[in-house]
BAKEZA-294395 format. One line per 4 residues: their letters; for each residue x, y, z of N, C-alpha, C. Coordinates in nm, 3 decimals, always signed. Layout:
residues N
A	X,Y,Z,X,Y,Z,X,Y,Z; ...
***
This chain:
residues 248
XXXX	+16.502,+10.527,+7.042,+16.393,+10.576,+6.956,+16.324,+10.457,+6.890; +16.203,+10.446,+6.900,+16.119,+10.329,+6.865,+16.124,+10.367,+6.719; +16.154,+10.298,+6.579,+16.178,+10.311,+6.448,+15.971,+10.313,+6.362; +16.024,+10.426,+6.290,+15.904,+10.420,+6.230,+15.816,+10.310,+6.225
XXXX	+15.837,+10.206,+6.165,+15.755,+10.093,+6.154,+15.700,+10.068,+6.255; +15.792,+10.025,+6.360,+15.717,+9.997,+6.477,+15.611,+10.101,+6.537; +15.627,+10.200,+6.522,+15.524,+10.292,+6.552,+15.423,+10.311,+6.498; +15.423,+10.285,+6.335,+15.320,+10.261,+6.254,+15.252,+10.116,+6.294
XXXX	+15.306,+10.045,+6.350,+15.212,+9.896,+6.373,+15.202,+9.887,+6.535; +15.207,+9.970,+6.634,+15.152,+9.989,+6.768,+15.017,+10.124,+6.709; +15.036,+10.183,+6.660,+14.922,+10.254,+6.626,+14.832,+10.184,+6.572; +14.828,+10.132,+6.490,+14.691,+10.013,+6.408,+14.709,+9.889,+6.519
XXXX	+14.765,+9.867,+6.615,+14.737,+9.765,+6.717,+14.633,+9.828,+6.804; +14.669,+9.980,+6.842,+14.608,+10.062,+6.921,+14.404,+10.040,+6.886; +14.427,+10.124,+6.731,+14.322,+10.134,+6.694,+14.228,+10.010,+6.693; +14.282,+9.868,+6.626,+14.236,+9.761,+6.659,+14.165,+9.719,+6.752
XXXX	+14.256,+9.785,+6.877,+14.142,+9.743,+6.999,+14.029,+9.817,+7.083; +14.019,+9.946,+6.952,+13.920,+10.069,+7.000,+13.808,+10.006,+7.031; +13.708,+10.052,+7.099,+13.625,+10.003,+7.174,+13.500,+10.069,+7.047; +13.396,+9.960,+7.045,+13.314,+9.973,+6.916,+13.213,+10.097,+6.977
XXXX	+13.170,+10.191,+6.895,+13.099,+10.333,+6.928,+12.973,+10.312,+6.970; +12.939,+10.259,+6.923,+12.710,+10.216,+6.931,+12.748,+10.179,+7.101; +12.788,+10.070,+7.106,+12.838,+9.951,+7.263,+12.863,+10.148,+7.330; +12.943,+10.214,+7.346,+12.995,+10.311,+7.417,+12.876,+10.384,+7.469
XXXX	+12.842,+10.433,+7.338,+12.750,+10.513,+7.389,+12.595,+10.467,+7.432; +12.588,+10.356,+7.433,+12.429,+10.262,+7.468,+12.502,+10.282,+7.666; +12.634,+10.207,+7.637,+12.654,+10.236,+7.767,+12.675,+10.355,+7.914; +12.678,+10.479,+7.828,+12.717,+10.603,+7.873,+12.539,+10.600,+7.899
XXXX	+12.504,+10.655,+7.816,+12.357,+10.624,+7.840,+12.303,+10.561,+7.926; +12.320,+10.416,+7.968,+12.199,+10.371,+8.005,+12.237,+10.389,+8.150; +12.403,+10.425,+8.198,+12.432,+10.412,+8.318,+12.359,+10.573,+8.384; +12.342,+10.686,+8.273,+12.330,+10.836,+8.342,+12.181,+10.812,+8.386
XXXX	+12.113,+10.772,+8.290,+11.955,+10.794,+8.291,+11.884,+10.684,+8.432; +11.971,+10.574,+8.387,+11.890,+10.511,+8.499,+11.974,+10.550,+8.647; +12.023,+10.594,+8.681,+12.104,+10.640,+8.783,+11.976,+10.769,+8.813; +11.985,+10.811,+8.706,+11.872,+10.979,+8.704,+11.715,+10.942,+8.668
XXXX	+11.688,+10.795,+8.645,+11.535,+10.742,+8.664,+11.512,+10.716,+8.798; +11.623,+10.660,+8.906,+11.585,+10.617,+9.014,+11.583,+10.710,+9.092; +11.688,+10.832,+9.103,+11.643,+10.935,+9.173,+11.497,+10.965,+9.151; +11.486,+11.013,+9.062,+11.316,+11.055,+9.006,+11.243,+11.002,+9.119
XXXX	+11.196,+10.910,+9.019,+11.125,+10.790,+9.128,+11.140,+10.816,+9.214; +11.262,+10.792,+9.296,+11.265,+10.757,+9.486,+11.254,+10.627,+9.491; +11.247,+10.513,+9.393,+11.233,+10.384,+9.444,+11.280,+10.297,+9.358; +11.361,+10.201,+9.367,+11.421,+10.062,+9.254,+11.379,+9.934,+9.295
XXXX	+11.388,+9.858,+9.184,+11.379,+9.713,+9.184,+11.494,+9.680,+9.171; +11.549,+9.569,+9.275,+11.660,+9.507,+9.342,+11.631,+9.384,+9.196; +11.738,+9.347,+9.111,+11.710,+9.248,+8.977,+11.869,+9.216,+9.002; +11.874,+9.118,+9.063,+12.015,+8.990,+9.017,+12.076,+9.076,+9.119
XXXX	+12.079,+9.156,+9.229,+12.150,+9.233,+9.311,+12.231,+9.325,+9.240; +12.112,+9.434,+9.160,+12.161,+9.521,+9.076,+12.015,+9.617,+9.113; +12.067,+9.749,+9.126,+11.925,+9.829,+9.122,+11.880,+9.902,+9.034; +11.746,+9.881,+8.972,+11.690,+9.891,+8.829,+11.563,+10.003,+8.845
XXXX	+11.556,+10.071,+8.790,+11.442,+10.204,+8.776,+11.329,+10.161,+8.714; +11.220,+10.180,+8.757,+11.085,+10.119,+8.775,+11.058,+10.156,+8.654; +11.085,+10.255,+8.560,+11.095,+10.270,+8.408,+11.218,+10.402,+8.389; +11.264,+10.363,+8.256,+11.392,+10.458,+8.258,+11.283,+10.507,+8.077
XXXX	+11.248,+10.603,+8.099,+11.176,+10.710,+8.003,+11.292,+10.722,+7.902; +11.393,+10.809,+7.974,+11.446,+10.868,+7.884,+11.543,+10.750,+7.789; +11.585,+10.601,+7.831,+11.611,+10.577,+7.752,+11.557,+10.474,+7.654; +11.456,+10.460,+7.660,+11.366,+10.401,+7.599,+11.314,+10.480,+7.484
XXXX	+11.271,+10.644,+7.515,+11.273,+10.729,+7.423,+11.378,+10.725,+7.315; +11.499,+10.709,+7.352,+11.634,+10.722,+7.312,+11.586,+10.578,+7.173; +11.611,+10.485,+7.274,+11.604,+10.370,+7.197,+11.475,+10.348,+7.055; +11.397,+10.408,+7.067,+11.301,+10.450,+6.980,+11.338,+10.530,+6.846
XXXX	+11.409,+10.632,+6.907,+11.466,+10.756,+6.781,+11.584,+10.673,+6.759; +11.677,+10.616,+6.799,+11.755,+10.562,+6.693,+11.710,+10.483,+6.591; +11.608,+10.361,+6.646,+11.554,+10.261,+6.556,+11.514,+10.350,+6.414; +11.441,+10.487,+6.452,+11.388,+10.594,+6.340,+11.470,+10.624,+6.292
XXXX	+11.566,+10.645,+6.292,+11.701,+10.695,+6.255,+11.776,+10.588,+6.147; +11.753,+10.458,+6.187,+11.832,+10.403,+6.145,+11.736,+10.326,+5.988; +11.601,+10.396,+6.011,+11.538,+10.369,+5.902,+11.506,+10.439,+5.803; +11.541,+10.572,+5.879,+11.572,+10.694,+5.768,+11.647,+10.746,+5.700
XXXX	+11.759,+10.713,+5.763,+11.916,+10.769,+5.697,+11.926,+10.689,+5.513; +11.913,+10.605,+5.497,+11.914,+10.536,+5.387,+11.779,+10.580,+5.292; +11.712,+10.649,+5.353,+11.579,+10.726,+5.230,+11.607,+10.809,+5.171; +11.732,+10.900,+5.278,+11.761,+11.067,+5.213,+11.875,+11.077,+5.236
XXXX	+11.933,+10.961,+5.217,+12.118,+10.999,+5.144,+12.188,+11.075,+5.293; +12.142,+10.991,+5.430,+12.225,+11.054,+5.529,+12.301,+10.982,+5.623; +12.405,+11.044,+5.681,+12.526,+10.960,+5.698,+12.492,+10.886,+5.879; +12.469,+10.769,+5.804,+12.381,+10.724,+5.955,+12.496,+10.666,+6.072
XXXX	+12.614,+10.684,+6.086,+12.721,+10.719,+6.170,+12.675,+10.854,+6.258; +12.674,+10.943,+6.197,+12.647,+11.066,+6.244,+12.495,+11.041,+6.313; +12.418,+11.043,+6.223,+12.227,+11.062,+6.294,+12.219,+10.954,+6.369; +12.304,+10.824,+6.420,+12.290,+10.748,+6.477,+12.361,+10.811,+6.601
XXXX	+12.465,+10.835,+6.577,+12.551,+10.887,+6.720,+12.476,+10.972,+6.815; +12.400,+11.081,+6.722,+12.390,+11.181,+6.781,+12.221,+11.164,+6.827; +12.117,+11.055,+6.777,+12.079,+10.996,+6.799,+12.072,+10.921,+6.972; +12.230,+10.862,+6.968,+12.197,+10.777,+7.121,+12.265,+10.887,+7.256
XXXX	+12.311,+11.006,+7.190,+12.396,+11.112,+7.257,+12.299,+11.224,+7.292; +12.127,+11.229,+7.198,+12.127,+11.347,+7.220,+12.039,+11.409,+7.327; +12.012,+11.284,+7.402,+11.975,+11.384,+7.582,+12.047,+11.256,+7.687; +12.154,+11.253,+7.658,+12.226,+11.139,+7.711,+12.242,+11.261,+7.842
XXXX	+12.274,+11.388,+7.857,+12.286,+11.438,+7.968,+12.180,+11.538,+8.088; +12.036,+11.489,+8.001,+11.914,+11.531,+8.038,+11.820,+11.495,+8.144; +11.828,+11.546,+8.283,+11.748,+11.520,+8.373,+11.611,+11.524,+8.380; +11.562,+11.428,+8.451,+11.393,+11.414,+8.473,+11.344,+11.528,+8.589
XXXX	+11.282,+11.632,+8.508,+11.226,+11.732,+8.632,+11.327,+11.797,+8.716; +11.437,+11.847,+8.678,+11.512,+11.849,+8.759,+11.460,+12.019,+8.796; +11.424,+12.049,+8.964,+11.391,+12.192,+8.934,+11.471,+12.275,+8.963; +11.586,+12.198,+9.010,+11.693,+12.311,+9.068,+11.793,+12.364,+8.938
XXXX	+11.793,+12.301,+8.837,+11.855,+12.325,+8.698,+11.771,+12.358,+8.598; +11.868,+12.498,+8.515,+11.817,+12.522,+8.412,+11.853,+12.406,+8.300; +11.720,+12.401,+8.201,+11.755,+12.283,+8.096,+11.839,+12.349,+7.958; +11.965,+12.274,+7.988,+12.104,+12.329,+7.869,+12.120,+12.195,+7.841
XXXX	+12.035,+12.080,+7.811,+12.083,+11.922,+7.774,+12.168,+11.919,+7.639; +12.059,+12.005,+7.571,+12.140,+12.000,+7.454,+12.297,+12.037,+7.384; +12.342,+12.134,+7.525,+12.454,+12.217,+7.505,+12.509,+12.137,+7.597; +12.470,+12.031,+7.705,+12.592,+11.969,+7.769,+12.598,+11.849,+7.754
XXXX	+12.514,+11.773,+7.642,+12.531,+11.615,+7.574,+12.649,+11.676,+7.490; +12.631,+11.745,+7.389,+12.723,+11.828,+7.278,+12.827,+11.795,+7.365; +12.874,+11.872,+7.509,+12.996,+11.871,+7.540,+13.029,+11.771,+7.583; +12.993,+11.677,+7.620,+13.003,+11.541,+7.640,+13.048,+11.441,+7.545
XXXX	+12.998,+11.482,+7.456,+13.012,+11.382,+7.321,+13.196,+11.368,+7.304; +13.250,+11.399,+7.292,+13.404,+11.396,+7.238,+13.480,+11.280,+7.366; +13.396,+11.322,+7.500,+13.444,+11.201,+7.593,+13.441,+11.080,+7.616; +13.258,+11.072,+7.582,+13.209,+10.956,+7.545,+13.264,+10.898,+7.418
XXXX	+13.311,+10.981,+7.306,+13.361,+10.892,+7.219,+13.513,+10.827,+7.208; +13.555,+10.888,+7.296,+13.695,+10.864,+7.321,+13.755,+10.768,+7.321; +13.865,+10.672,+7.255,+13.918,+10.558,+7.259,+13.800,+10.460,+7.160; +13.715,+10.504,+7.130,+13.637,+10.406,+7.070,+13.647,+10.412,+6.872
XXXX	+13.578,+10.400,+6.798,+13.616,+10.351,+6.677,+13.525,+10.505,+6.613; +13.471,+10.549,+6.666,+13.403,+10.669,+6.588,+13.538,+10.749,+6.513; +13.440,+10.739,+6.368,+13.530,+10.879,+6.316,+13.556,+11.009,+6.339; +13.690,+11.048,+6.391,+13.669,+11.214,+6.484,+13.658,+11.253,+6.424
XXXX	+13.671,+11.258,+6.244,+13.615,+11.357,+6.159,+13.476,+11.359,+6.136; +13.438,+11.285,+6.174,+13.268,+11.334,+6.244,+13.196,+11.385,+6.360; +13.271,+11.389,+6.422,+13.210,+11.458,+6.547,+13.136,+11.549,+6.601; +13.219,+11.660,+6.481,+13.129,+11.779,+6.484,+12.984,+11.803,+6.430
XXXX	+13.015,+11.714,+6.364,+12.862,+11.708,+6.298,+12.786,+11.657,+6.362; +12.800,+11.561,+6.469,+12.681,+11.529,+6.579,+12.646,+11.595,+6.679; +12.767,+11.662,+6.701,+12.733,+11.791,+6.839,+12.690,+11.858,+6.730; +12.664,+11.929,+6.630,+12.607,+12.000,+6.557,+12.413,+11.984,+6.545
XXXX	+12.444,+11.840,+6.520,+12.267,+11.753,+6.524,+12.198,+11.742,+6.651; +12.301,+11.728,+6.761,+12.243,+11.745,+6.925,+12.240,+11.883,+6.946; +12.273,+11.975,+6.884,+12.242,+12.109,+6.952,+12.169,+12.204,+6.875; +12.096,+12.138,+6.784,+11.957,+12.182,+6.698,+11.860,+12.132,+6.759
XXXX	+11.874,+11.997,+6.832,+11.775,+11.924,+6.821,+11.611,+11.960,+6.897; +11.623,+12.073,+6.977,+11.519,+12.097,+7.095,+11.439,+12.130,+7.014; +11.298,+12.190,+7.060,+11.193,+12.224,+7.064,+11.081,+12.156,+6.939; +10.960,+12.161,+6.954,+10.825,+12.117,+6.940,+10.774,+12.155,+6.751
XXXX	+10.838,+12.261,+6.694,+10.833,+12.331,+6.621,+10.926,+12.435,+6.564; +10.956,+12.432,+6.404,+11.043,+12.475,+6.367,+10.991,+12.592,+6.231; +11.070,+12.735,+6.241,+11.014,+12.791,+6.135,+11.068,+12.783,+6.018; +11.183,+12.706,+6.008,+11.283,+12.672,+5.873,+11.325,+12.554,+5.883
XXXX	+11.369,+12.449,+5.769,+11.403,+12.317,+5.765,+11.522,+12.336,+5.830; +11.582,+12.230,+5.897,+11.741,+12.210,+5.963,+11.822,+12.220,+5.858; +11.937,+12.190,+5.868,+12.081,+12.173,+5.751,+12.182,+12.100,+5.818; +12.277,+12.065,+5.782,+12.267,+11.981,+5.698,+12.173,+11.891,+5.740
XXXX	+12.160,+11.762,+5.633,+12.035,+11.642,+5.611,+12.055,+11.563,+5.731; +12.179,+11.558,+5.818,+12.201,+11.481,+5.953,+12.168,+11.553,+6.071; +12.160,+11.702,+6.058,+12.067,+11.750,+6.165,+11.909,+11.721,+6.152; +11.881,+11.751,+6.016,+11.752,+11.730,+5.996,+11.690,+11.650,+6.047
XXXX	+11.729,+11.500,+5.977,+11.713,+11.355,+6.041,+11.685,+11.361,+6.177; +11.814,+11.376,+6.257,+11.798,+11.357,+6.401,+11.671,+11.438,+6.468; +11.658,+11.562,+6.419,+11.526,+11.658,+6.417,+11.409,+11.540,+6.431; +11.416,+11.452,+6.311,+11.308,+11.438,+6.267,+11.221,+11.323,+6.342
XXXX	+11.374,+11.251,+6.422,+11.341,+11.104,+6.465,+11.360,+11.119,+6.623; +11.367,+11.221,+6.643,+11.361,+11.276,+6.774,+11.223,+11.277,+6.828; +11.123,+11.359,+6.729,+11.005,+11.420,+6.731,+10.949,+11.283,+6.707; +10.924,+11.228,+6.588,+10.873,+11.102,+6.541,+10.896,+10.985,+6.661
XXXX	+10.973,+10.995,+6.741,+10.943,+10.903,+6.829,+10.836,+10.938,+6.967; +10.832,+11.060,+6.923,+10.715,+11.123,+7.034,+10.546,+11.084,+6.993; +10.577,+11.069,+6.877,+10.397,+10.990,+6.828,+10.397,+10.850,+6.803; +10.308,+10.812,+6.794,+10.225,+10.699,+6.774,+10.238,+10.633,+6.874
XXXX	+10.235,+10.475,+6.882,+10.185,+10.354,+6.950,+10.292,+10.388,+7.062; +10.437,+10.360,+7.055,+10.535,+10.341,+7.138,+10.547,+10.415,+7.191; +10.491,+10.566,+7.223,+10.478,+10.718,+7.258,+10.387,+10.681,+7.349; +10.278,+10.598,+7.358,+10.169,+10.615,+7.419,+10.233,+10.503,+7.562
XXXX	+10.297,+10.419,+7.527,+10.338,+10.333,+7.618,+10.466,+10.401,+7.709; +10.530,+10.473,+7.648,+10.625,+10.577,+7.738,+10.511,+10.633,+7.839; +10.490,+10.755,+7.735,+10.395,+10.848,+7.850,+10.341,+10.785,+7.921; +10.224,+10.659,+7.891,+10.179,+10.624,+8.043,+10.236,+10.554,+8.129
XXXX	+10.415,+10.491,+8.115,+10.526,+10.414,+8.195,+10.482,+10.577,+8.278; +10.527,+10.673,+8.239,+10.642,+10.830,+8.304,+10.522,+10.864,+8.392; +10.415,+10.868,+8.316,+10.345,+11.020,+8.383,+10.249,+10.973,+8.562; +10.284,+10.885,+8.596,+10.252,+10.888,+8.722,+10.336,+10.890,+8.845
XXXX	+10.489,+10.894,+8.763,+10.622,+10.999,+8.823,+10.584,+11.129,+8.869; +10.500,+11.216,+8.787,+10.468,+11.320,+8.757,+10.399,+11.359,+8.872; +10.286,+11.294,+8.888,+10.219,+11.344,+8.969,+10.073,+11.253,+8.954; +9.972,+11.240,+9.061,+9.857,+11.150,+9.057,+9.784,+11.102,+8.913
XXXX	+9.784,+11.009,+8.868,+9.713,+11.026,+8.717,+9.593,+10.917,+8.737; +9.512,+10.983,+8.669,+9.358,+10.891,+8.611,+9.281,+10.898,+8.482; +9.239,+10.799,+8.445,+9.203,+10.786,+8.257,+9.163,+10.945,+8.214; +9.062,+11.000,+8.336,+9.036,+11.124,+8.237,+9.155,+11.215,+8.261
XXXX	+9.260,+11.226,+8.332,+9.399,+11.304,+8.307,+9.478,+11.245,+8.191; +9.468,+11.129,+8.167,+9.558,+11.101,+8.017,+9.477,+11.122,+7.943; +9.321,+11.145,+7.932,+9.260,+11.191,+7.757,+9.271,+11.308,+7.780; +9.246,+11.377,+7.864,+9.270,+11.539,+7.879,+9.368,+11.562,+7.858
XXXX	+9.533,+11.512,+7.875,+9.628,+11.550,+7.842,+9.660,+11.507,+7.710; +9.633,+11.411,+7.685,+9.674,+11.362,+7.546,+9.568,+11.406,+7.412; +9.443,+11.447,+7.435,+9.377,+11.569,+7.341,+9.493,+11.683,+7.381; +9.499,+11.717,+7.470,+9.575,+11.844,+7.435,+9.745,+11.826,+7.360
XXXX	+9.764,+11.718,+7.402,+9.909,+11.691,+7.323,+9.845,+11.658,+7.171; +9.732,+11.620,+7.108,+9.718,+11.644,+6.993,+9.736,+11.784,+6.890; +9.707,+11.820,+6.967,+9.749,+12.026,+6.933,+9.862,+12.040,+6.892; +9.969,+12.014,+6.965,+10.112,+12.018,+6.986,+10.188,+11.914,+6.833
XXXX	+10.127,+11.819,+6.853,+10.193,+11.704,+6.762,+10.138,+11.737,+6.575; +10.044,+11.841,+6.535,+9.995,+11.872,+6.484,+10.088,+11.953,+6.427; +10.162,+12.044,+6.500,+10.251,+12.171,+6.482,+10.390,+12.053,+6.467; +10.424,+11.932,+6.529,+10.526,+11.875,+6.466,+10.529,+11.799,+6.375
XXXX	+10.400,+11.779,+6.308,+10.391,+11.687,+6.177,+10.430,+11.827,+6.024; +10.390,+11.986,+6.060,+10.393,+11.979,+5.994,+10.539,+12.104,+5.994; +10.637,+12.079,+6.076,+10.759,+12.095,+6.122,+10.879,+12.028,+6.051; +10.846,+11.867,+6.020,+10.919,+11.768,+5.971,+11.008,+11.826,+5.877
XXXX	+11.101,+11.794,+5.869,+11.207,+11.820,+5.760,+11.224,+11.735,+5.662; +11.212,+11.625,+5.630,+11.226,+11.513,+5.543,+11.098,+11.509,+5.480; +11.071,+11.455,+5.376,+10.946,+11.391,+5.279,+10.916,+11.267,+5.361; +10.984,+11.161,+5.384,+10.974,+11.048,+5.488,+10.893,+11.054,+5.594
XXXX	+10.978,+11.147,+5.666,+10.968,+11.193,+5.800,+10.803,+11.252,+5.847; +10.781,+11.332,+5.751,+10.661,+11.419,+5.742,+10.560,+11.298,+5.685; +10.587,+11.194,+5.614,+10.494,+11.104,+5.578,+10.448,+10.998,+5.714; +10.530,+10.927,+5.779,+10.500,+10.864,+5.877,+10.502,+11.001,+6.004
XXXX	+10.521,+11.117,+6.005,+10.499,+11.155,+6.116,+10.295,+11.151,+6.125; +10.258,+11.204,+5.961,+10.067,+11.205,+5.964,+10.057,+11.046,+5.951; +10.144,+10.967,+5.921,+10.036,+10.822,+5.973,+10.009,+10.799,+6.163; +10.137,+10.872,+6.206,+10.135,+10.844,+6.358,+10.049,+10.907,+6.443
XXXX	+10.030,+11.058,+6.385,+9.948,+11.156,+6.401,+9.778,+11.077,+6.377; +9.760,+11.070,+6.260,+9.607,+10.994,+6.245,+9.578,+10.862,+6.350; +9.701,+10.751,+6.375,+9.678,+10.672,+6.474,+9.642,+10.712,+6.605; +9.741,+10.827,+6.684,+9.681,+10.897,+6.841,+9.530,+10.963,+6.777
XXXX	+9.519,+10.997,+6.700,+9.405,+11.096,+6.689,+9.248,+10.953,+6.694; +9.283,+10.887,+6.643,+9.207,+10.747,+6.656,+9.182,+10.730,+6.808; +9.287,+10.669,+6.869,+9.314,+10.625,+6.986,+9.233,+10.705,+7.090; +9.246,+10.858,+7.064,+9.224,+10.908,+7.183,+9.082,+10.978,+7.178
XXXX	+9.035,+10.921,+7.044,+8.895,+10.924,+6.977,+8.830,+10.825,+7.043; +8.880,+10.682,+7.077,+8.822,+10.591,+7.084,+8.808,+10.592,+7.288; +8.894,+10.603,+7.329,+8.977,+10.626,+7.447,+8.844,+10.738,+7.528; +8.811,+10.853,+7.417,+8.713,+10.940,+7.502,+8.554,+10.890,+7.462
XXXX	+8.528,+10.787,+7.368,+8.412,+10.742,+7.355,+8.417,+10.655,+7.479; +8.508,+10.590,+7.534,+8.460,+10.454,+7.599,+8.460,+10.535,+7.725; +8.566,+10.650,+7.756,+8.553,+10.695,+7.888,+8.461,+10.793,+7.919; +8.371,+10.884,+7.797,+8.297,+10.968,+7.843,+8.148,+10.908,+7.815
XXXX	+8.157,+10.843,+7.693,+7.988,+10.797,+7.638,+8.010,+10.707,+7.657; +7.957,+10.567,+7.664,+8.029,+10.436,+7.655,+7.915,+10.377,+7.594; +7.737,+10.479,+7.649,+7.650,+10.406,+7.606,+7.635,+10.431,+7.458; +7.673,+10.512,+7.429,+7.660,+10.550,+7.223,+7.726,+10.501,+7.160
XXXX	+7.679,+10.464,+7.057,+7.778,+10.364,+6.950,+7.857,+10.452,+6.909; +7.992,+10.415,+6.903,+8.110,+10.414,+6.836,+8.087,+10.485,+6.711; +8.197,+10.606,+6.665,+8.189,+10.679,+6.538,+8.251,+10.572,+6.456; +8.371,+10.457,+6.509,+8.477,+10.418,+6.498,+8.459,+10.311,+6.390
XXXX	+8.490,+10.267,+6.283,+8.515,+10.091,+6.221,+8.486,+10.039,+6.302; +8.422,+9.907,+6.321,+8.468,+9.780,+6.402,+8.592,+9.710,+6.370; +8.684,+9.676,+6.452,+8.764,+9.564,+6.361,+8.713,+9.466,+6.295; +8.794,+9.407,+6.218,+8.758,+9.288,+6.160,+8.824,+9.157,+6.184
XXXX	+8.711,+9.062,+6.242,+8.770,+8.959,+6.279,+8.814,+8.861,+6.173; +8.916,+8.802,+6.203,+8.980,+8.722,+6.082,+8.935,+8.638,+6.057; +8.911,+8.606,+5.933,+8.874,+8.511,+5.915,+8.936,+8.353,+5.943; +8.813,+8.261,+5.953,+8.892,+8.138,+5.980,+8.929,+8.072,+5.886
***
């Protein structure tokens, strides 16, 4: 019989060498999506004799809402272990277009999560609370605030990474995956995604959240202001500011 002590100090040896949580799950991640970017596609770039997906959407998206995440949790008192986890977990099991599957991402990242965290340093007394934050997290619009403040969050930085500048550089990486695209299919689509983003600014759950979601909101609404002057009128002056050149 191995004597208490010793069992108490192979257990904290154990734990010692848990494998750090962020590192786990960046890695669970980046291996599903780009595995499930290159299918998409149909085509890779051969990099160091490694094959690489001509853009991996979904985790770049990913990588976006955590950064949000990790700037929000500290505004509204939320436990950024949790909105971070669930954060890099929460379409860690979400296919691009897939048409032969119904979309349950949210209900099978959730079940995922306890594997992916396994052996690593996450607190299991948190766990539930991130499969809790990944399986709120869907849709465009909400008729009641989330609960707790770590679903909320993740809610919030989920959506918030769908607007502004870094939104615009996704969508136009993805959308010729999609299907044929040309300038007047991205202002046509992206006026109409103004509609949509309208209903998620004013969705937000946080005071924060809802504040930079209308600065991101007023920036596309600019953009795609400016975007349909140059592509439909080009000869009429601009409703727009000029910039201002700096001075020397």
């Amino acid at each position: 019989m191995i004597p208490p002590k010793a069992q108490a100090k192979g257990r904290k040896l154990k734990e010692s060498v848990r494998r750090p949580w962020r590192a786990r799950c960046e890695e669970d991640l980046r291996a599903f999506t780009d595995a499930d970017s290159i299918r998409f596609w149909g085509i890779a770039h051969q990099v160091q004799g490694a094959a690489k997906p001509i853009f991996n959407y979904r985790f770049e998206h990913t990588l976006a809402a955590v950064k949000l995440g990790r700037w929000l949790c500290p505004l509204v008192d939320a436990d950024l272990d949790v909105v971070e986890c669930a954060l890099w977990l929460h379409d860690c099991r979400k296919k691009l277009k897939d048409p032969l599957t119904k979309d349950t991402h949210a209900m099978d990242a959730s079940v995922a999560v306890p594997g992916i965290l396994k052996g690593t340093d996450f607190p299991e007394a948190k766990i539930a609370a991130v499969r809790h934050a990944i399986e709120h997290h869907v849709g465009l619009r909400l008729t009641k605030k989330l609960t707790p403040i770590e679903t909320a969050c993740v809610w919030d930085c989920d959506k918030l990474s769908k607007l502004g500048a870094a939104s615009l550089i996704h969508f136009g990486c993805i959308s010729g995956a999609f299907q044929p695209i040309t300038t007047q299919d991205i202002l046509v689509r992206g006026e109409a995604w103004l509609d949509l983003c309208e209903g998620i600014v004013a969705s937000m759950n946080t005071g924060p959240g809802k504040a930079e979601a209308e600065r991101r909101l007023a920036f596309l609404q600019t953009h795609y202001q400016q975007l349909s002057h140059e592509w439909r009128e080009p000869m009429r002056a601009s409703d727009l500011e000029p910039l201002q050149s700096p001075v020397p």
